[in-house]
C-alpha positions as a LaTeX table, in Angstrom:
\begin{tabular}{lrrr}
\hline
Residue & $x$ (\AA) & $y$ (\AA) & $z$ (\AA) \\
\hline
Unk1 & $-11.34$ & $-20.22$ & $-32.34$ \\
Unk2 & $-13.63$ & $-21.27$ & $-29.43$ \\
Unk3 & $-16.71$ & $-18.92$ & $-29.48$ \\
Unk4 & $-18.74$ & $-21.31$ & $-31.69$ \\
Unk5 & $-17.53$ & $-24.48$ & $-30.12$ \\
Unk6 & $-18.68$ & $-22.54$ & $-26.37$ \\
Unk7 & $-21.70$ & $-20.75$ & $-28.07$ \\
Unk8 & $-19.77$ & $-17.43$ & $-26.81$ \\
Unk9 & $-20.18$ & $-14.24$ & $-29.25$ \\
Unk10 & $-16.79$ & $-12.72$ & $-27.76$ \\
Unk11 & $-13.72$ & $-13.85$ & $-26.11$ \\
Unk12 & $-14.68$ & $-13.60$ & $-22.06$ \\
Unk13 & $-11.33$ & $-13.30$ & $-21.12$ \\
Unk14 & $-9.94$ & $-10.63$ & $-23.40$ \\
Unk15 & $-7.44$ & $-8.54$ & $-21.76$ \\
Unk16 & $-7.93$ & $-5.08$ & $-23.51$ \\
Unk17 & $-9.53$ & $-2.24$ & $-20.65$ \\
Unk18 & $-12.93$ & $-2.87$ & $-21.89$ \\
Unk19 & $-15.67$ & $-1.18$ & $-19.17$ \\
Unk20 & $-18.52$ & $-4.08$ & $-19.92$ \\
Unk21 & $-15.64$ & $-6.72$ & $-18.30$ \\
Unk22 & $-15.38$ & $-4.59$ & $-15.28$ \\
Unk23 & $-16.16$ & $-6.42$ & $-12.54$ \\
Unk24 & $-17.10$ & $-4.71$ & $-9.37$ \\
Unk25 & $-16.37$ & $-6.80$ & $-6.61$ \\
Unk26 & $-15.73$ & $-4.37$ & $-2.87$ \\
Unk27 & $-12.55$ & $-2.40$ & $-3.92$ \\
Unk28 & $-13.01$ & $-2.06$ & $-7.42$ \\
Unk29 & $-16.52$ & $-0.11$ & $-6.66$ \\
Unk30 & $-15.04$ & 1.72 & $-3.89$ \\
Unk31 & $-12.51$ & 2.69 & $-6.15$ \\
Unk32 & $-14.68$ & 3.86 & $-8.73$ \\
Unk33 & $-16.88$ & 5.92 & $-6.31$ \\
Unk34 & $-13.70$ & 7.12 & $-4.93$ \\
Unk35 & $-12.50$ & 8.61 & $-8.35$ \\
Unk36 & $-16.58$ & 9.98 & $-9.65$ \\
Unk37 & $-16.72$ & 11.77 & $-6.42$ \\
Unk38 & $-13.08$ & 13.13 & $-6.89$ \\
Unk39 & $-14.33$ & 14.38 & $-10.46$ \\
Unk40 & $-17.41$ & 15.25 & $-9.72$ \\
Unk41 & $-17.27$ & 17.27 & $-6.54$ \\
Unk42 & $-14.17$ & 18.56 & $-7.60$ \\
Unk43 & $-11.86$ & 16.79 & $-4.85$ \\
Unk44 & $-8.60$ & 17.89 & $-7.03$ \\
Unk45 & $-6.38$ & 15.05 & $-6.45$ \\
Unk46 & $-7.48$ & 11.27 & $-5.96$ \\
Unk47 & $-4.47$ & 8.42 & $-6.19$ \\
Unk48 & $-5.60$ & 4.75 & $-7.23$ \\
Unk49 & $-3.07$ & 2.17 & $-6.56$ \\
Unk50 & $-3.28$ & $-1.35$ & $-6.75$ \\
Unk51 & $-0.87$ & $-4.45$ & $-7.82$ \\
Unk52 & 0.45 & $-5.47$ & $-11.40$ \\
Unk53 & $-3.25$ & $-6.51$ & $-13.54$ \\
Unk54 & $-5.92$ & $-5.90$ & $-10.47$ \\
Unk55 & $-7.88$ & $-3.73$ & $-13.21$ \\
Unk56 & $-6.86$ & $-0.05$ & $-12.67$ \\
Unk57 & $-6.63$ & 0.60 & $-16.44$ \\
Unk58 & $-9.86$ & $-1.23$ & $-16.90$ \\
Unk59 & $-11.22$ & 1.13 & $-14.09$ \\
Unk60 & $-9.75$ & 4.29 & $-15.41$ \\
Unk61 & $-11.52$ & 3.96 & $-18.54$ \\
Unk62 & $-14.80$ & 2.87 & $-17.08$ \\
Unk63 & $-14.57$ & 6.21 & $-14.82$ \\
Unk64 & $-14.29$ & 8.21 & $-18.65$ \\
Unk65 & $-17.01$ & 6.19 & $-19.85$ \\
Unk66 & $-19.26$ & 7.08 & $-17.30$ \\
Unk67 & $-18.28$ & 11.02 & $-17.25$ \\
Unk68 & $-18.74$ & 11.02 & $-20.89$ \\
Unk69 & $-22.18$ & 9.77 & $-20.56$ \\
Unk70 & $-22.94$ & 12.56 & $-18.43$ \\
Unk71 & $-25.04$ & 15.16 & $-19.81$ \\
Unk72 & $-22.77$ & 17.70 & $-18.26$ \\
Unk73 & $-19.80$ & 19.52 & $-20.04$ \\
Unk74 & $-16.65$ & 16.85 & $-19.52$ \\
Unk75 & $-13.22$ & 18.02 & $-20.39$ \\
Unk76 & $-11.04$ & 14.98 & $-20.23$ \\
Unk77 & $-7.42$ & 14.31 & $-21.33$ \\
Unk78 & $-5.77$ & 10.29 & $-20.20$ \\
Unk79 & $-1.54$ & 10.13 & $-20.50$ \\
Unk80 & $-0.91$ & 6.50 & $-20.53$ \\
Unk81 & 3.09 & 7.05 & $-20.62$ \\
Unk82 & 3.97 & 9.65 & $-18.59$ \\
Unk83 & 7.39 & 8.94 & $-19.16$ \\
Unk84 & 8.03 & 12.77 & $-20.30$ \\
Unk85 & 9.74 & 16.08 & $-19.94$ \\
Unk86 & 7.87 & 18.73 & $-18.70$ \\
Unk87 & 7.60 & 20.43 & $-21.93$ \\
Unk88 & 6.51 & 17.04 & $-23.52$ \\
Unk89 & 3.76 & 16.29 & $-20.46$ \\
Unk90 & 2.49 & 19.64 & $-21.20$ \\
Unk91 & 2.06 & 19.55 & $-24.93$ \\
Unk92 & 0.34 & 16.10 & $-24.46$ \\
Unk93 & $-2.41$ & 17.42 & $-21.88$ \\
Unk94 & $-3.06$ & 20.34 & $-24.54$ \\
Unk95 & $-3.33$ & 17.63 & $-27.37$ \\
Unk96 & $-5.71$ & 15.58 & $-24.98$ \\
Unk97 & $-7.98$ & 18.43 & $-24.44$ \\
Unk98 & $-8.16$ & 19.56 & $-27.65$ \\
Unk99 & $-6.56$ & 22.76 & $-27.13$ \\
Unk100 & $-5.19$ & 24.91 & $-29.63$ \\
Unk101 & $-2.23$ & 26.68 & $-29.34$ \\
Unk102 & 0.25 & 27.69 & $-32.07$ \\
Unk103 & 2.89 & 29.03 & $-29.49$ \\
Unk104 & 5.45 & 26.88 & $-28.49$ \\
Unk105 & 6.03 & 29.15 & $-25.21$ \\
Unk106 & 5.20 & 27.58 & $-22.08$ \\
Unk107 & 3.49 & 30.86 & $-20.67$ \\
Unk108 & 1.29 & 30.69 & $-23.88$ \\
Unk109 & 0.76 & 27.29 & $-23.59$ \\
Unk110 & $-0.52$ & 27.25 & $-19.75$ \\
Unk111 & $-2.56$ & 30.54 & $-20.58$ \\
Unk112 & $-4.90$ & 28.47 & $-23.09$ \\
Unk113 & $-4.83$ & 25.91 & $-20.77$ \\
Unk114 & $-5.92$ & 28.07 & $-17.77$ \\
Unk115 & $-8.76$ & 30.04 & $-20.06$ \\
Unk116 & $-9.78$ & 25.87 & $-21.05$ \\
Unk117 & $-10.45$ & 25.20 & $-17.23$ \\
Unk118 & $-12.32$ & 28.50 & $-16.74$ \\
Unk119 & $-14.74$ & 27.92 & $-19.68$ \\
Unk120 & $-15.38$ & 24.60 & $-18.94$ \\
Unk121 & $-16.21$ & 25.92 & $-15.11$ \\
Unk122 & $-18.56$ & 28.74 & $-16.72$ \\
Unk123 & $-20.50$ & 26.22 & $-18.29$ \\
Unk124 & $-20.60$ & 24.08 & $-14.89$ \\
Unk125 & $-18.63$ & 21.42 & $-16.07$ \\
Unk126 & $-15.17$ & 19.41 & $-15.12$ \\
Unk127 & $-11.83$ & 18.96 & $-16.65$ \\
Unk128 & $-10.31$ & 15.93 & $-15.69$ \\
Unk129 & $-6.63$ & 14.36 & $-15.92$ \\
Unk130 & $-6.08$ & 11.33 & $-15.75$ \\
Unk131 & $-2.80$ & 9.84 & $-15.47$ \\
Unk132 & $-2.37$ & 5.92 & $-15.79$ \\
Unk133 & 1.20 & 4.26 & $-14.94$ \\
Unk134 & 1.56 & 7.30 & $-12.50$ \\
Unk135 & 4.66 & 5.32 & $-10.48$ \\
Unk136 & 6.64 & 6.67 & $-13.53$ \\
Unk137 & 6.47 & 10.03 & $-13.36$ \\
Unk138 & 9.88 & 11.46 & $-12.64$ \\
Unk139 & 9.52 & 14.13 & $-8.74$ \\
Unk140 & 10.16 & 16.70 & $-11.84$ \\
Unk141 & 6.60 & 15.81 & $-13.46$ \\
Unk142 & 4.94 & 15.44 & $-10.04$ \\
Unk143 & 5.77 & 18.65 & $-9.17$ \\
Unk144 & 4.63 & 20.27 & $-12.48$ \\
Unk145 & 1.05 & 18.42 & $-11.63$ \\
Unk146 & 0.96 & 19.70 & $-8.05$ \\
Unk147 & 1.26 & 23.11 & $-9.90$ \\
Unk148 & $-0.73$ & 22.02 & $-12.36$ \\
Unk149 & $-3.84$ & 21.28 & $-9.22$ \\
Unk150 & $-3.14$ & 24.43 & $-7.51$ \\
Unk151 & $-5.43$ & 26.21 & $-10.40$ \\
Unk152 & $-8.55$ & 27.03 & $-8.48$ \\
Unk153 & $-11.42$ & 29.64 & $-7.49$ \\
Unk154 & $-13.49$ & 29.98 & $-4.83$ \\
Unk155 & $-15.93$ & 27.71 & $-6.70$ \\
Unk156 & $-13.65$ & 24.57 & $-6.27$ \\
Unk157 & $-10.53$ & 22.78 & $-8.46$ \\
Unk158 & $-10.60$ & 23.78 & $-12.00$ \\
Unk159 & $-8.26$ & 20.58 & $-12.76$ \\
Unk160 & $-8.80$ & 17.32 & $-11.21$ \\
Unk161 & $-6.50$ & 15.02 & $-11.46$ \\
Unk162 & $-6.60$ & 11.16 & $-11.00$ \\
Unk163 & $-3.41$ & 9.55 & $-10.36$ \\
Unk164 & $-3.00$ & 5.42 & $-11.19$ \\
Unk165 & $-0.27$ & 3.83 & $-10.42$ \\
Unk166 & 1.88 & 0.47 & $-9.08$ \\
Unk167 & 2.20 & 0.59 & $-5.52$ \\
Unk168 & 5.58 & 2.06 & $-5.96$ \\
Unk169 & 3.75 & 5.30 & $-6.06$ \\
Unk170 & 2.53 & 5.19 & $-2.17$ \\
Unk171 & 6.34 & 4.56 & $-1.90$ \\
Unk172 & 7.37 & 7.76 & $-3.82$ \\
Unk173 & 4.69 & 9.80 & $-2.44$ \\
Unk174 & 6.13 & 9.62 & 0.90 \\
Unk175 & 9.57 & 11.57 & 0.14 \\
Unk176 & 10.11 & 14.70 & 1.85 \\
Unk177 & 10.42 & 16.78 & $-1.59$ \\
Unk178 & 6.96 & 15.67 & $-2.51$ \\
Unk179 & 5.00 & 16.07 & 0.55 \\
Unk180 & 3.60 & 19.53 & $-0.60$ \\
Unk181 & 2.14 & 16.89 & $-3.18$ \\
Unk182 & 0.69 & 14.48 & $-0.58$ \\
Unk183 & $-1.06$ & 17.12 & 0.95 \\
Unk184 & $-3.18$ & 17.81 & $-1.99$ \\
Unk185 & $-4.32$ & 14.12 & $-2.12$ \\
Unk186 & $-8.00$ & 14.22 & $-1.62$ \\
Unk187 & $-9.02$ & 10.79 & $-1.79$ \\
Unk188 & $-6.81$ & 7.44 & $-2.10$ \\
Unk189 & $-8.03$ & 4.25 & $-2.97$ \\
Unk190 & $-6.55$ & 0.59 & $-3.49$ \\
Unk191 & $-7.32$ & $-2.14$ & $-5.59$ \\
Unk192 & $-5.91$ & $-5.49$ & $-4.51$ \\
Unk193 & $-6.61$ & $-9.51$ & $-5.66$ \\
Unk194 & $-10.02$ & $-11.04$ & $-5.87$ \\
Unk195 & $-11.17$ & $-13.47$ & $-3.07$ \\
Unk196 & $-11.73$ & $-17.45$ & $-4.15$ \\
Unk197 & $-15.77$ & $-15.72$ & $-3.80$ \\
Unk198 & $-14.84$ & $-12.93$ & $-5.95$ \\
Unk199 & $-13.02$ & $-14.73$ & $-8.50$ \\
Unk200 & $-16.22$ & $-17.37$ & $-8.82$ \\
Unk201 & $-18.44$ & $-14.06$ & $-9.53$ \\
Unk202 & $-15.77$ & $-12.55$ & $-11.95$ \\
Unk203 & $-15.42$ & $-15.21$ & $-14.32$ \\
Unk204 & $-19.21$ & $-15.80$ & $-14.09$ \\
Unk205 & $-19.93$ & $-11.96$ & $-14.79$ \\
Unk206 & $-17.55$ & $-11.96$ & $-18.13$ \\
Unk207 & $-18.78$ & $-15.45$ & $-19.32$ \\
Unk208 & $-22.57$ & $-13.89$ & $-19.20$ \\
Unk209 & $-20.95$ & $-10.44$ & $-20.83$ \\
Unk210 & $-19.42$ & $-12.74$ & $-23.93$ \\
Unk211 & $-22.75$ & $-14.24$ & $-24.50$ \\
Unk212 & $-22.95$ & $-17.75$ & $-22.62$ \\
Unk213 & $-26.14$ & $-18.99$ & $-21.94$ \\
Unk214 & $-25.72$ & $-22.05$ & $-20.56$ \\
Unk215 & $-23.78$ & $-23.89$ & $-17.70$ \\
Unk216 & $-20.40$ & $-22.41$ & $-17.63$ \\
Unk217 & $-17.65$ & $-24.47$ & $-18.63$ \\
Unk218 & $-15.89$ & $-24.03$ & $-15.61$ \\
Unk219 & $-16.65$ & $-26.13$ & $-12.47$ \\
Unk220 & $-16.45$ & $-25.37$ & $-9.21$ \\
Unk221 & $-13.11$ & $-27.68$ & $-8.27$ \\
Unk222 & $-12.05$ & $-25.84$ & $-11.65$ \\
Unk223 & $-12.63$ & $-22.03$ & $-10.52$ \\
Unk224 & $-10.83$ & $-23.16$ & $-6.78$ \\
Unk225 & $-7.74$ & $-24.38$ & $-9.04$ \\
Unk226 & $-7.49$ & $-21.08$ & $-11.13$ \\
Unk227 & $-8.15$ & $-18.85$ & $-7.91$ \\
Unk228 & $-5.01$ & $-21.02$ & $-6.23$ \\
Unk229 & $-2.89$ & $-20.84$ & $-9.81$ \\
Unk230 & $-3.42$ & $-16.62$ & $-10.54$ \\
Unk231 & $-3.81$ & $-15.38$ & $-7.04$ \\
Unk232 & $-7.10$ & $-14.09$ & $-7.97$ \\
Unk233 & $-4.88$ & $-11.53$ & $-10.10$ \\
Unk234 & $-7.42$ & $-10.58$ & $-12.95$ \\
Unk235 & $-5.58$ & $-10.24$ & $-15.69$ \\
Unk236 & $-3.67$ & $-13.66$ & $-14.60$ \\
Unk237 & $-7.31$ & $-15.01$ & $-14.29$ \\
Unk238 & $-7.95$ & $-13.39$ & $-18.03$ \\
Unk239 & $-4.99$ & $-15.18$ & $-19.22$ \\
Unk240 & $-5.03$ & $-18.52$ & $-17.34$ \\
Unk241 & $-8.84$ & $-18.57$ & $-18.15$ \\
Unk242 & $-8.61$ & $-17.77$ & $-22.50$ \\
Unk243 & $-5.94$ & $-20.36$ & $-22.23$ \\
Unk244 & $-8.52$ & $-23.55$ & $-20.54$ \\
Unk245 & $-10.63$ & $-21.83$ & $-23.50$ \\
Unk246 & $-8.38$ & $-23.11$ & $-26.42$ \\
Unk247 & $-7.14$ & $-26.10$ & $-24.91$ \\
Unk248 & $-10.89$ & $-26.99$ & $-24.18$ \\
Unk249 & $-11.56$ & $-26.89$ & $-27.31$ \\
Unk250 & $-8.55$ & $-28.71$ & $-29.00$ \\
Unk251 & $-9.64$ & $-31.71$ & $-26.83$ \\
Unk252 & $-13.14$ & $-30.81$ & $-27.50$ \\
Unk253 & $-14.48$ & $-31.20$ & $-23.75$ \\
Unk254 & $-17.47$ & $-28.81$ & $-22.75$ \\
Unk255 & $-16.40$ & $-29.35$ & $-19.15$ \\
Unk256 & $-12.98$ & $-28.06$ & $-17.95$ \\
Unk257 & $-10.82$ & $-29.82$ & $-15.68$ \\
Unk258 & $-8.70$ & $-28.60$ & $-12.49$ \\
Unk259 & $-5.66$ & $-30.49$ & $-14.49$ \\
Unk260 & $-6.23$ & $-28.25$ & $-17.42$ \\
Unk261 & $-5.67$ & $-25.12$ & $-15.35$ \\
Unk262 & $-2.58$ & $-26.72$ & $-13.83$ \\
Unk263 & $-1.27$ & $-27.56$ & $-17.77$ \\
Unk264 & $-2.12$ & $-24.05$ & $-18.83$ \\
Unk265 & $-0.58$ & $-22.28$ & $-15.78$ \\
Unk266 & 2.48 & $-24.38$ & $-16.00$ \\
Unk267 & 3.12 & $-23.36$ & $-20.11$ \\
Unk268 & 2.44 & $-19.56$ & $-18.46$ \\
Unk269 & 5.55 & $-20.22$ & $-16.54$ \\
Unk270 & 3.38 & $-19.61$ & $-13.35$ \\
Unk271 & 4.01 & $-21.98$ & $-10.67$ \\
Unk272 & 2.14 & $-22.89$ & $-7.31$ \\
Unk273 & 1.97 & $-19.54$ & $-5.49$ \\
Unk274 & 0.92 & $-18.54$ & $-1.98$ \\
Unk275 & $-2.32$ & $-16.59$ & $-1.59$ \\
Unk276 & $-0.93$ & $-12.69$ & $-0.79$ \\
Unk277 & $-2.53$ & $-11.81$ & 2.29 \\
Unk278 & $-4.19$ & $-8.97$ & 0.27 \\
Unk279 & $-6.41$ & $-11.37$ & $-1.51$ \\
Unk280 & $-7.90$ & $-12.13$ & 1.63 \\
Unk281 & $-8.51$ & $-8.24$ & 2.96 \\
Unk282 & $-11.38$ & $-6.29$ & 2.04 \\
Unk283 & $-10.21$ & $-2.87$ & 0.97 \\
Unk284 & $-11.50$ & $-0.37$ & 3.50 \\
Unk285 & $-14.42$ & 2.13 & 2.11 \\
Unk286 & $-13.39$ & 5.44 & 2.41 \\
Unk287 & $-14.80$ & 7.89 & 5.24 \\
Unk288 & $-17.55$ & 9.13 & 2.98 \\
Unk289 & $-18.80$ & 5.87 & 2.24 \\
Unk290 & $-19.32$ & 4.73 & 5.82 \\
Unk291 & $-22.86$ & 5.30 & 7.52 \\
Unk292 & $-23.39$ & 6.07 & 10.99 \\
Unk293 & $-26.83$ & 5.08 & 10.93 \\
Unk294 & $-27.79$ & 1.52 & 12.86 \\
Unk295 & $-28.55$ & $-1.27$ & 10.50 \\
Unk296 & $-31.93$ & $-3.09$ & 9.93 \\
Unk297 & $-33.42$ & $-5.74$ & 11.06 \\
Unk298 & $-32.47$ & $-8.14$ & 8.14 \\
Unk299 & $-29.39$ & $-6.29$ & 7.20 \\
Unk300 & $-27.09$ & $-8.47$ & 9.55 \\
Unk301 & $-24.79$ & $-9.34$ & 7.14 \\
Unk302 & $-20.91$ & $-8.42$ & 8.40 \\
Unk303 & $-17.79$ & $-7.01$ & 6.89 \\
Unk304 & $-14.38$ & $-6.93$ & 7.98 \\
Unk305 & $-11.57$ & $-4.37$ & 6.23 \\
Unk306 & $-8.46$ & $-3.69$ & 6.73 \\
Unk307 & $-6.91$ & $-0.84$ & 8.23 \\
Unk308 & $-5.45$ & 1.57 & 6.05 \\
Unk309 & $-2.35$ & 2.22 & 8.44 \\
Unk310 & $-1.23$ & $-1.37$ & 10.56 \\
Unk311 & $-3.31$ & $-3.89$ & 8.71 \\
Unk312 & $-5.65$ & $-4.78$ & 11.19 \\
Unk313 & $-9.18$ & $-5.79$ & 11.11 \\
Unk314 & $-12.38$ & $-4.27$ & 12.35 \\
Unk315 & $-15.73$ & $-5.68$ & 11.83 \\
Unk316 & $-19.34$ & $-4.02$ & 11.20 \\
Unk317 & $-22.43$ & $-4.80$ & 10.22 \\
Unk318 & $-23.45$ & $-3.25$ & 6.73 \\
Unk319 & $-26.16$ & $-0.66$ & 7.16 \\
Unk320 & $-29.30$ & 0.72 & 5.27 \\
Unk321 & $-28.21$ & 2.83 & 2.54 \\
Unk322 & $-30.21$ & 6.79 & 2.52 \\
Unk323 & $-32.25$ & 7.61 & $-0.39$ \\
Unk324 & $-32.86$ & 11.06 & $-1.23$ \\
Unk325 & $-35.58$ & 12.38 & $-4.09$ \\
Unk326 & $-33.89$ & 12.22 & $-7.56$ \\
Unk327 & $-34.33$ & 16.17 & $-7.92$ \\
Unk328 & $-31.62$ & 16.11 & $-5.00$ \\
Unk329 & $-29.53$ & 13.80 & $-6.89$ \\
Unk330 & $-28.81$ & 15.14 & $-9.67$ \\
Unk331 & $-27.18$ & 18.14 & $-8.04$ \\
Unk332 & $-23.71$ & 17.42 & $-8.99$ \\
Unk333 & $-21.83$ & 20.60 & $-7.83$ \\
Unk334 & $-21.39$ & 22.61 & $-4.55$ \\
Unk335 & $-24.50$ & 24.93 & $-5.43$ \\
Unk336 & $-26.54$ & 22.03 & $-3.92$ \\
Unk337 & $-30.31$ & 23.00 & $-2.50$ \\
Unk338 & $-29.67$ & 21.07 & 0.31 \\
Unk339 & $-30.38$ & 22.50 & 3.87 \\
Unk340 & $-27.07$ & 21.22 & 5.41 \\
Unk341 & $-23.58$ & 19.38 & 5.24 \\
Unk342 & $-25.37$ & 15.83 & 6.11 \\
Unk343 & $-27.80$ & 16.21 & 3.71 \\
Unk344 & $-25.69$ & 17.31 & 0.93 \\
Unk345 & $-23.17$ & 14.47 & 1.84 \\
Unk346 & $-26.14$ & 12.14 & 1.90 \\
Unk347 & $-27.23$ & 13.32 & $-1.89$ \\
Unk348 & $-23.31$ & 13.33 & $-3.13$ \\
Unk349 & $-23.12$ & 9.85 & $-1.96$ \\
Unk350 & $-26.44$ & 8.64 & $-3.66$ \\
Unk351 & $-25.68$ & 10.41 & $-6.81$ \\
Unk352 & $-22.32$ & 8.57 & $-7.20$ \\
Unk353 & $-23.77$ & 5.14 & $-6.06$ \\
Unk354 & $-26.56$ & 6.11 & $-9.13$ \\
Unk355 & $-24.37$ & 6.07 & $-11.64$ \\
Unk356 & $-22.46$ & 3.00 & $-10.93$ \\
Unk357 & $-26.04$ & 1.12 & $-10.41$ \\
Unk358 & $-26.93$ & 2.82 & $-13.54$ \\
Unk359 & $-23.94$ & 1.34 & $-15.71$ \\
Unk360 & $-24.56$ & $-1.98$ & $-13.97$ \\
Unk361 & $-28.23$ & $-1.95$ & $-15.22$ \\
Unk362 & $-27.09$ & $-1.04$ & $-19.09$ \\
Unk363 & $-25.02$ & $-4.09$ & $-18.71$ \\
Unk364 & $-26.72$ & $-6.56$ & $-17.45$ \\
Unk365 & $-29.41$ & $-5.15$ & $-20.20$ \\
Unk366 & $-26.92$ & $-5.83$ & $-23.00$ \\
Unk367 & $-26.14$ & $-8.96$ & $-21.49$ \\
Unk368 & $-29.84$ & $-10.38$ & $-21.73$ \\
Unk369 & $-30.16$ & $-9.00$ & $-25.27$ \\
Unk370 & $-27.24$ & $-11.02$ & $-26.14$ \\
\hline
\end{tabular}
């Protein structure tokens, strides 16, 4: 009801999964690296956690957007309720990949699905899983998936498998019965609330991905008030932030108010909260994204994340990122023509960081042609 009145040619704020309203502030794009190098070195098992509407859905499906851009063979299957029996979790992976198989027999069934991963490995490709809402799989369905990851050759993982979930699911990971499981955990990563920065950026980045083109309707005083109302929660942001929208435009003011954030927050039932202290942490990069190398002369810009463990805080100085010809980059497999570890690390990591500058050019391409 507002695009016209906003000059907007979609609704910013929509809350379906859609990639273009990703927004890669410091843990969702250490996230996403941590899941394309999970799939595409064939890590096995990554887990991405992160609280109620901080975008792991969104970021699941801009991970299978960018793997089915990929010129190489991608087998993927996504279970969004993987509230299942065994029997049921398997015949949904089979109907995800495509797989035929008349038998009903669960021998049959993981035979096809076995010969699946092989032939997709032949052609050097991937089969991935991923699982969204993970925190509700039953320890019966965990298990089957640990068994599930244990298909392998010497050439790496024939499955890998993404796990999203709650952070219930760093809870349940931790029981004794599952710790087989745990061990098989390549990577982890963790999403958490935007920063009042963060948040500024976010709802700037979807206004320019719905079409604005000039000032943005919300102020500055108005961003601080919906940072303080949705605990820089995304999709409370999304909904807080459609909601200004229409009541914007039923007064008919171009400019929105901090009062009209309050109003709309209120009729959300959302009252005054406290800033979690994980809106103001900055998700630590994993080990593979770390350099050891000593920053530049005008790179003296510093960081602070949290530990993964206690919570504390280190600080560092962000450093000079390696560039590597684009023959070594797009080596996307162990077979690499690199001398040594460091330099195949060093053209992993660059390949990865690529594609996520790649998708961000497409988009802010789309954007100006808006």
């Amino acid at each position: 009801m507002y695009l016209s009145f906003y000059n907007f040619k979609d609704e910013p704020f929509r809350l379906t999964p859609d990639p273009r309203y990703l927004h890669l502030s410091e843990p969702h794009q250490a996230a996403l690296t941590a899941v394309l190098e999970g799939i595409f070195y064939r890590k096995g098992l990554v887990m991405l956690t992160g609280p109620i509407g901080t975008g792991k859905t969104t970021l699941v499906h801009t991970a299978l957007q960018i793997i089915s851009d990929r010129k190489m063979p991608i087998k993927s299957a996504l279970l969004f309720n993987p509230v299942l029996t065994r029997d049921e979790f398997l015949e949904m992976m089979l109907e995800e990949f495509e797989i035929r198989c008349a038998s009903t027999s669960k021998p049959r069934r993981l035979a096809a699905l076995h010969q699946m991963l092989l032939d997709t490995q032949r052609t050097r490709g991937t089969a991935v899983l991923f699982v969204d809402e993970a925190h509700l799989l039953s320890p019966e369905l965990l298990e089957e998936i640990r068994l599930l990851g244990n298909a392998d050759t010497r050439d790496g993982k024939l499955l890998q498998i993404v796990l999203s979930g709650q952070p219930e699911l760093l809870t349940i990971m931790q029981r004794k019965e599952l710790s087989a499981l745990q061990q098989r955990i390549a990577a982890r990563a963790n999403l958490r609330p935007l920063t009042p920065s963060e948040t500024r950026l976010y709802v700037a980045e979807r206004l320019q991905s719905a079409g604005l083109q000039g000032p943005s309707p919300f102020s500055s005083d108005t961003l601080e008030t919906l940072h303080t109302y949705s605990g820089g929660v995304p999709r409370l942001i999304n909904l807080i932030g459609d909601g200004c929208l229409v009541l914007g435009f039923r007064t008919q003011q171009n400019a929105l108010q901090p009062r009209m954030v309050e109003e709309v927050a209120v009729s959300l039932g959302l009252g005054l909260p406290s800033i979690p202290a994980s809106a103001k942490e900055v998700v630590r990069a994993p080990v593979w994204q770390r350099r050891a190398a000593k920053p530049a002369d005008d790179a003296e810009t510093s960081y602070a994340f949290a530990q993964a463990g206690d919570g504390r805080t280190e600080s560092g100085r962000e450093t000079v990122r390696e560039t590597v010809s684009t023959q070594s980059v797009l080596v996307l497999d162990k077979d690499s023509s690199s001398d040594g570890p460091k330099e195949r690390l060093a053209s992993q990591k660059t390949a990865v960081d690529m594609m996520i500058d790649a998708m961000k050019q497409m988009r802010s391409t789309a954007r100006g042609a808006r």
